[in-house]
C-alpha positions, -999 to 999 in steps of 0.1 A, spaced: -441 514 99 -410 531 81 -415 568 67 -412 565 32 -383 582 21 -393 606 -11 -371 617 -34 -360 652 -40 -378 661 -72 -408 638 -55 -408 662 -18 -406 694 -43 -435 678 -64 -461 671 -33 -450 708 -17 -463 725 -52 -487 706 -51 -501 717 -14 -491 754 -21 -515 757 -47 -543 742 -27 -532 767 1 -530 793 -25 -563 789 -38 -579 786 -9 -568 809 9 -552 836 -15 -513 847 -22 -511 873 1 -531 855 33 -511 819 28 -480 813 48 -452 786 50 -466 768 77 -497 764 60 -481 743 31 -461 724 59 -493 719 77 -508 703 48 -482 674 44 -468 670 80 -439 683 79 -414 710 89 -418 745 81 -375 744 77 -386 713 48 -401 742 29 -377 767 35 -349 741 25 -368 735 -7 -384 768 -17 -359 797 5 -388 822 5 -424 826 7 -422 850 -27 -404 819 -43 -425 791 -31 -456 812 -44 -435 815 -82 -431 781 -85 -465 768 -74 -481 792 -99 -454 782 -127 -461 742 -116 -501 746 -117 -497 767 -147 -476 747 -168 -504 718 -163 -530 741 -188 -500 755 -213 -489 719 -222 -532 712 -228 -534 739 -249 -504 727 -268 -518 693 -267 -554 711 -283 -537 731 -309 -513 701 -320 -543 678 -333 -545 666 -365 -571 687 -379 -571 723 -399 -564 751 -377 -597 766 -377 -608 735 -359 -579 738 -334 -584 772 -325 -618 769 -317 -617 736 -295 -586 757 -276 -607 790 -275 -634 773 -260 -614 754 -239 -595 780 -229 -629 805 -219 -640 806 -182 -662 785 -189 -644 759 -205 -618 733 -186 -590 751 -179 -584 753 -142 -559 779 -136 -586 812 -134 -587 817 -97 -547 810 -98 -537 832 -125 -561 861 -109 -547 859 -76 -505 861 -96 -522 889 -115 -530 910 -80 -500 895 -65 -474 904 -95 -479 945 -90 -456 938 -61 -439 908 -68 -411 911 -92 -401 871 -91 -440 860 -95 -443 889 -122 -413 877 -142 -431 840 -140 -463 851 -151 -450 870 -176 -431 847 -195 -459 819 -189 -484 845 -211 -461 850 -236 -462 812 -243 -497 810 -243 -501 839 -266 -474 824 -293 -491 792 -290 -524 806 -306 -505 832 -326 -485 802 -345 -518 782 -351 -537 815 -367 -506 820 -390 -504 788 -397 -542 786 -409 -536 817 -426 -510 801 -448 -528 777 -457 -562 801 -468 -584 788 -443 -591 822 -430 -571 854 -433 -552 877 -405 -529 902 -412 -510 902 -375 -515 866 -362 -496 883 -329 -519 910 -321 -550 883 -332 -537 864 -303 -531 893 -278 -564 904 -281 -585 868 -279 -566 862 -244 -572 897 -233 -609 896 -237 -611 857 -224 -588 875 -198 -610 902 -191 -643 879 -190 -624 852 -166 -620 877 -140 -658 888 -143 -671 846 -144 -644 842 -110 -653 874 -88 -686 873 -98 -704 839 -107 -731 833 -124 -726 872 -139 -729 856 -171 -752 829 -187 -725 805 -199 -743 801 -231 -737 845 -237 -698 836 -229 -692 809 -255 -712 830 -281 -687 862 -272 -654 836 -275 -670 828 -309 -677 861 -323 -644 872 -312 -625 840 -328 -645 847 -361 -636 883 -360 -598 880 -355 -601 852 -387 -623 876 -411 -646 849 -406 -687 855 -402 -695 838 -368 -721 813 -381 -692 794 -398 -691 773 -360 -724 767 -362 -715 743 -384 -686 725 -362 -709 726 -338 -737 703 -355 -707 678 -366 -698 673 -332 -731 665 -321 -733 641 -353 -707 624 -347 -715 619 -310 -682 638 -297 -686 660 -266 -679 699 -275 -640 704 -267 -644 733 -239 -677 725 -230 -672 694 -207 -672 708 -171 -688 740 -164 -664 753 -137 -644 787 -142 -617 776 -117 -613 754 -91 -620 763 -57 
């Protein structure tokens, strides 16, 4: 039978694709070409031809897996419902314990960035997009006196620190934290950045379970994929 002959954007695609397996499995620093051209059958010069270095394979695997949980948490904080409702259902998706699957990626770019300028640039800008994205939703709710934050900007810096923070800790260490203790931390933080007493998602809560919706981070109790 004839090899199927993929297109460029299609090879580049299914080589992301089997360097962030390789990645995850096996770490940034310990993966190597051959690896990812082990994975799909095919020549190590393939990858090389498609991705000229290691360092820049590594870049655009993270940006590629990366992307995947920046457009849901767009997709999260674009719904059609006030923005206290949004931020929550992202914050919760967004906590280890929630369904974003990028932790054990974005730990590993983390360790990997302090000597990686290319991969640090990538990260970099990828935060800053997840941090506006929550920023322009808390000023947007402010606006509108749902809640009220002075900075929206520093509101949003420190909610993905601490999530930030916490993620490593659920990762390296699992089962460090009951996942109930995590969800009630995301909370508390979420109502502090709003001026907003904590028992005010009690109340989501209860409607979600009325209405027979499933709680919008609480679907898979996984901090990352493995």
């Amino acid at each position: 039978m004839a090899r199927v002959r993929l297109s460029v954007a299609e090879r580049r695609e299914d080589l992301l694709r089997a360097a962030v397996g390789q990645i995850e499995a096996r770490g940034v620093a310990a993966v190597r070409i051959s690896d990812v051209a082990a994975v799909l059958g095919v020549s190590n010069a393939l990858v090389l031809y498609h991705f000229s270095t290691k360092e820049k394979l590594v870049a655009a695997a993270f940006a590629h897996a990366a992307r995947d949980d920046l457009d849901q948490l767009r997709a999260l904080l674009g719904r059609r419902d006030s923005a206290l409702a949004r931020l929550h259902g992202a914050v919760r998706w967004y906590a280890p314990t929630g369904e974003a699957k990028g932790w054990r990626l974005w730990i590993e770019s983390w360790a990997a960035a302090l000597r990686d300028p290319a991969l640090r640039e990538v990260a970099g800008a990828l935060d800053e997009q997840w941090k506006a994205a929550l920023a322009e939703v808390v000023a947007e709710g402010s606006a509108a006196g749902e809640f009220h934050c002075a900075d929206p900007v520093s509101a949003a810096w420190r909610l993905t620190a601490m999530l930030d923070g916490l993620a490593v800790q659920m990762t390296s260490y699992e089962g460090s934290l009951p996942r109930a203790t995590m969800l009630e931390w995301a909370d508390e933080a979420l109502a502090r950045e709003l001026g907003l007493d904590s028992t005010v998602f009690a109340q989501t809560h209860r409607q979600i379970s009325d209405s027979g919706k499933g709680d919008c981070g609480a679907a898979a109790d996984r901090p990352a994929p493995s």
